[in-house]
C-alpha positions as CSV (number, residue, x, y, z in Angstrom):
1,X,2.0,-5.2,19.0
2,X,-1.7,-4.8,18.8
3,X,-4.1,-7.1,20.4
4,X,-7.3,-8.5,19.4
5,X,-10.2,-9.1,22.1
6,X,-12.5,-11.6,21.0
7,X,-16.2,-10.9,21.3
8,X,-19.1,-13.3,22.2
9,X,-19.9,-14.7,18.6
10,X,-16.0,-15.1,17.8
11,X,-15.6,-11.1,15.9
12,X,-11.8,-10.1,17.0
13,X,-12.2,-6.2,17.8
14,X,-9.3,-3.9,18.6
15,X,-9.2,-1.3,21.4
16,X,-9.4,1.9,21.0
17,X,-7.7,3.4,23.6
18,X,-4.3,0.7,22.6
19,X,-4.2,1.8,19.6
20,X,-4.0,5.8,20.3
21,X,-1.3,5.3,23.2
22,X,0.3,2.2,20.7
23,X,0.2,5.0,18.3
24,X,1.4,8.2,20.2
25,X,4.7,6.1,21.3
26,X,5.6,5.7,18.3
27,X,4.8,9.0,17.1
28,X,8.1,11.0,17.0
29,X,9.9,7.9,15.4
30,X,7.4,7.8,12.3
31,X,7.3,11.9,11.6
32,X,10.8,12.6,11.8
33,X,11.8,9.4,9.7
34,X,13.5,9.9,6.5
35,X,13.8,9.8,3.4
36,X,9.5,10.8,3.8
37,X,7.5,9.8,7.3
38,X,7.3,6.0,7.6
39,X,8.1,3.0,10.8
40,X,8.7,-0.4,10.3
41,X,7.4,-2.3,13.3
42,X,7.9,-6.4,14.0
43,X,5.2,-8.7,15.0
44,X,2.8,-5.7,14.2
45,X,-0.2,-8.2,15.1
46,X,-1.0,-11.7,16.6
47,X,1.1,-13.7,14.4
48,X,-1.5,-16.8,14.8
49,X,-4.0,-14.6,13.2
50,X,-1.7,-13.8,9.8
51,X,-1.7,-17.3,9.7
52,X,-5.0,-17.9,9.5
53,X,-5.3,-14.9,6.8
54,X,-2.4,-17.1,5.5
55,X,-4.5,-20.4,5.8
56,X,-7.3,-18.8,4.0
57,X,-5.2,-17.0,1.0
58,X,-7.0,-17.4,-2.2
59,X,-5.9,-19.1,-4.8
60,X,-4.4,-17.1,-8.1
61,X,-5.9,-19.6,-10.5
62,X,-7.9,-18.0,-13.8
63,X,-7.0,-14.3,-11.9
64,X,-6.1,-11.6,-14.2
65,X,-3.1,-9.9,-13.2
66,X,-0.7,-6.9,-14.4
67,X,2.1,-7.6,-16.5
68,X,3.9,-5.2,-18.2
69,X,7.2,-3.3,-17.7
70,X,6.6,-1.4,-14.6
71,X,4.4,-4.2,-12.9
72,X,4.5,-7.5,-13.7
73,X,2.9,-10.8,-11.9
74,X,1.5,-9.0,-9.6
75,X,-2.3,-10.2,-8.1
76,X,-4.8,-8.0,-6.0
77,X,-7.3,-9.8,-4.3
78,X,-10.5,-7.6,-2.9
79,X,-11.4,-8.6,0.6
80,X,-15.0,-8.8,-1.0
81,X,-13.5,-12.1,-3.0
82,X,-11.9,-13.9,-0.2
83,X,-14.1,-17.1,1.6
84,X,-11.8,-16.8,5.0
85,X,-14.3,-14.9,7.8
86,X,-10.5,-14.2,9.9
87,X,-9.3,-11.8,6.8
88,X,-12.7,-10.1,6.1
89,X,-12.5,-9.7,9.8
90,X,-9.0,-8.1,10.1
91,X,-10.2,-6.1,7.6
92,X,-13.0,-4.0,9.0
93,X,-10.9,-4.2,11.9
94,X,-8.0,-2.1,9.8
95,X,-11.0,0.2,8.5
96,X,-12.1,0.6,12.1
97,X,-12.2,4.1,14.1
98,X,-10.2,2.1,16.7
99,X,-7.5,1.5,14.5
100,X,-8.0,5.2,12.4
101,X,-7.0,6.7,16.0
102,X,-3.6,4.5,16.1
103,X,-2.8,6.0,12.5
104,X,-4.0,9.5,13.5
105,X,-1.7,9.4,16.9
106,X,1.2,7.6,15.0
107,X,1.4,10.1,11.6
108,X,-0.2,13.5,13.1
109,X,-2.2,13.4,10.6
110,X,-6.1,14.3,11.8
111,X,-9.6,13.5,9.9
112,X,-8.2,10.3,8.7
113,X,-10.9,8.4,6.6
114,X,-10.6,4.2,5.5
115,X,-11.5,3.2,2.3
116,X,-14.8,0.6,2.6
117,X,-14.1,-0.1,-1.5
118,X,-10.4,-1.4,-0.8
119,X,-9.0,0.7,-4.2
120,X,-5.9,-0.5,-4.7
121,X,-6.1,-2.6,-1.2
122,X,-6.5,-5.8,-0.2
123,X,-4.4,-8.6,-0.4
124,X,-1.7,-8.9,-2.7
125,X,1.0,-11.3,-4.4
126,X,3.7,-11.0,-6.6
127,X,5.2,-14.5,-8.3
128,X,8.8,-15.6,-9.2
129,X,10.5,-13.1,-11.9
130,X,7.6,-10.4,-10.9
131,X,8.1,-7.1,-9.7
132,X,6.9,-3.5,-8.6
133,X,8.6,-0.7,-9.8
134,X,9.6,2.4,-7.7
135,X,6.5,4.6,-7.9
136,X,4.3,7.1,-6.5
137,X,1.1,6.2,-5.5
138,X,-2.5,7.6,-6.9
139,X,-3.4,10.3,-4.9
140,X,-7.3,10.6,-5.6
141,X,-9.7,7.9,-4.9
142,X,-11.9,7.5,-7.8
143,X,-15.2,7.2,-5.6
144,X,-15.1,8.7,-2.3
145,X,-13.1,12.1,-4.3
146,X,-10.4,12.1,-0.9
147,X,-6.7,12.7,-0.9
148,X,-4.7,9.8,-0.7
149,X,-2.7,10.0,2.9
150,X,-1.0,6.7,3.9
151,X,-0.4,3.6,3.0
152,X,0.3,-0.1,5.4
153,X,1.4,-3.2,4.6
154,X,1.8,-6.3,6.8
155,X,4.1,-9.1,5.3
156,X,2.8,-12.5,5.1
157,X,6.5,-14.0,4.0
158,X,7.4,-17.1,6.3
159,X,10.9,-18.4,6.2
160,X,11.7,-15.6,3.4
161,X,15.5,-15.7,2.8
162,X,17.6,-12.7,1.7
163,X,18.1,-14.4,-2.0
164,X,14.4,-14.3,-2.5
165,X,14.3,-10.5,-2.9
166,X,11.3,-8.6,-2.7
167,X,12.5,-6.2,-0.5
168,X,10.2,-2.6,-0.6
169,X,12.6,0.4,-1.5
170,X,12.1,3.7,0.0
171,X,13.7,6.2,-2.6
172,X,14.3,9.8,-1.6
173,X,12.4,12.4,-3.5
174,X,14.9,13.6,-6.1
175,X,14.9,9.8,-7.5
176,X,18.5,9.5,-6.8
177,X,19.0,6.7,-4.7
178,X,17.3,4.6,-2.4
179,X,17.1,5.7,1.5
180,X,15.5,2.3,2.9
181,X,15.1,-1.3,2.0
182,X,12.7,-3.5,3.8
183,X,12.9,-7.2,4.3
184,X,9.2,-8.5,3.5
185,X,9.3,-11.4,6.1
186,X,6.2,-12.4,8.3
187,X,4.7,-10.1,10.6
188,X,6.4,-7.4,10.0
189,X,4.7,-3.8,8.8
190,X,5.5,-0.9,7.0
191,X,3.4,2.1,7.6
192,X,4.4,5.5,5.0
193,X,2.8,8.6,4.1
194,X,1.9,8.9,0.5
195,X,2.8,12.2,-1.5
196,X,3.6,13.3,-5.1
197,X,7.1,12.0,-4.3
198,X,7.0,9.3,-1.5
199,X,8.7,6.7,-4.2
200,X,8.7,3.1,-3.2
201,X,8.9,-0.4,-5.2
202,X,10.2,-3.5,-5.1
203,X,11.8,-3.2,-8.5
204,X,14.2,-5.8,-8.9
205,X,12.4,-9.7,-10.2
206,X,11.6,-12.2,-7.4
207,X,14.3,-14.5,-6.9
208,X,12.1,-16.9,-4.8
209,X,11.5,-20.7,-5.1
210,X,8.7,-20.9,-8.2
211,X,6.4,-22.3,-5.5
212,X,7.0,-19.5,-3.5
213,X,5.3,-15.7,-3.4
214,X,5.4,-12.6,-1.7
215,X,2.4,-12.1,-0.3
216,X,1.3,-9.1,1.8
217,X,-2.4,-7.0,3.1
218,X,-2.2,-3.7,2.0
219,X,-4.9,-0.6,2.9
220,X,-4.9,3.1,2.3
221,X,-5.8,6.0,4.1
222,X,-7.5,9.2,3.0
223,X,-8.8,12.8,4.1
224,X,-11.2,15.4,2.6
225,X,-9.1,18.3,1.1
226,X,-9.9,21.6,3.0
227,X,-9.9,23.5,-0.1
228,X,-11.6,20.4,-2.2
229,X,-9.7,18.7,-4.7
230,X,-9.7,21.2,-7.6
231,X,-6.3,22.6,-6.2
232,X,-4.8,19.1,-6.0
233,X,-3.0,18.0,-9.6
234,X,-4.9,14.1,-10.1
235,X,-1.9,11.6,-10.2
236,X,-2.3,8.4,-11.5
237,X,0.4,5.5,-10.1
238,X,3.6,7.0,-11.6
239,X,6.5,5.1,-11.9
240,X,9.8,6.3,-12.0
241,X,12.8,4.8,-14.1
242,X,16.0,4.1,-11.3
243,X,19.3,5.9,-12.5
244,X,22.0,3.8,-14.0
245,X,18.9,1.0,-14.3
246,X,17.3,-0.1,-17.8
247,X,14.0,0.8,-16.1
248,X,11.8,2.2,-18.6
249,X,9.8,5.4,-18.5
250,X,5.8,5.2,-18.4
251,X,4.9,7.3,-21.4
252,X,1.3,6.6,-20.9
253,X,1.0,7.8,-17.4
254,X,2.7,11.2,-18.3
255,X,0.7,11.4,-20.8
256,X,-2.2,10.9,-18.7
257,X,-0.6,13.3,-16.4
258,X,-0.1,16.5,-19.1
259,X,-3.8,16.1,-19.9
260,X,-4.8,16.6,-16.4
261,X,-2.3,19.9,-15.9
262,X,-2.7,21.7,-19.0
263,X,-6.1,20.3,-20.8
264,X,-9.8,22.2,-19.7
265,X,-11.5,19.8,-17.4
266,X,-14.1,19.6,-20.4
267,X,-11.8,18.4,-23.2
268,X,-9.9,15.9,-20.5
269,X,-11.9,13.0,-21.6
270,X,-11.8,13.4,-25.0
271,X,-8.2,14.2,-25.5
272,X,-7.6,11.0,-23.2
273,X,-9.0,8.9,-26.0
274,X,-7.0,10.8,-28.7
275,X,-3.8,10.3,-27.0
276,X,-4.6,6.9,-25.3
């Protein structure tokens, strides 16, 4: 577990030298994991604290969500729109070099940067009947132009029984069967490196009571590209159809995707309309 100190003022503050030796002990366990580097860890942090992130959730009321095939009922909520001081606070605290230097120790992975805009991030909930398909995650941020490294999640689930569902698949990269599945109760955190084919989802429907949701904090973790990004093919989130499933195929995103490979950067934009 890491451990908050709390400052004069009341700001709860990692330390840094914890979360490198927290980090380097799990090391070997994370990089040689299969079926792509990832750790699940219990009671990742003070479990009074997710209850207070818990306490201060926001409502979904008049929030737009997605809902289509691949993703549906599922809400992101920007640390920028939650009241609760506690969750903004574990947030910087997650962006913080303190807690970079676990990650870096834990994945081997140097140069690590946090994301300040949350792209993707934040907190997130998924309703009865809703689901995530199996997917691989952007790998450009929009704004900052960095590659797309790793991604942690911290459940928020009390009580959550095995009929509920939502549990986060770990598929292995020819898409033919899943390697891992991860109960999403309370406290507990998945930390995975994101590639072309780290494919993940929880892809069946929710199962849980209707006054129920699965509810988790999720941030993402980037670096500059040595060579920039111009040698690095622009993914969108691509979703994957499970074999032997009815799962349907995302036509737009590989449309999306063909633009990027084979169009001239120039003529992307406008055959993105044409096809769109």
């Amino acid at each position: 577990m890491l451990h908050f100190t709390r400052l004069e003022g009341g700001y709860l503050t990692l330390d840094q030298e914890e979360c490198r030796s927290y980090g380097k002990s799990l090391g070997e366990t994370y990089q040689k994991a299969s079926p792509f580097p990832h750790i699940v860890i219990d009671d990742f942090l003070d479990a009074d604290l997710l209850r207070q992130v818990l306490a201060g959730f926001p409502s979904s009321e008049n929030k737009s969500y997605f809902d289509r095939e691949q993703e549906r009922l599922k809400f992101q909520y920007n640390p920028a729109e939650v009241d609760s001081a506690v969750t903004r606070n574990l947030f910087a605290e997650l962006n913080s070099q303190a807690f970079l230097s676990f990650l870096e120790e834990l994945t081997g992975i140097s140069g690590l940067v946090s994301d300040p805009h949350f792209e993707g991030g934040g907190l997130h909930e998924t309703k009865r009947g809703g689901h995530l398909g199996v997917h691989a995650d952007f790998n450009i941020h929009g704004r900052l132009k960095l590659e797309r490294k790793i991604n942690l999640l911290i459940y928020l689930n009390e009580k959550w029984d095995d009929e509920f569902g939502g549990h986060l698949e770990l598929w292995d990269r020819q898409m033919s069967g899943c390697a891992v599945r991860v109960k999403p109760v309370f406290g507990r955190a998945v930390i995975f490196n994101t590639a072309l084919d780290s494919f993940h989802g929880h892809p069946d429907p929710l199962n849980c009571p209707p006054e129920r949701s699965r509810r988790s904090i999720a941030t993402y973790y980037y670096t500059a590209a040595e060579d920039g990004l111009a040698s690095i093919p622009k993914r969108t989130t691509n979703f994957r159809a499970r074999p032997g499933t009815d799962d349907r195929s995302d036509w737009q995103i590989r449309r999306y995707h063909f633009v990027n490979d084979w169009v001239p950067p120039k003529l992307q934009r406008w055959a993105h309309r044409l096809l769109g």
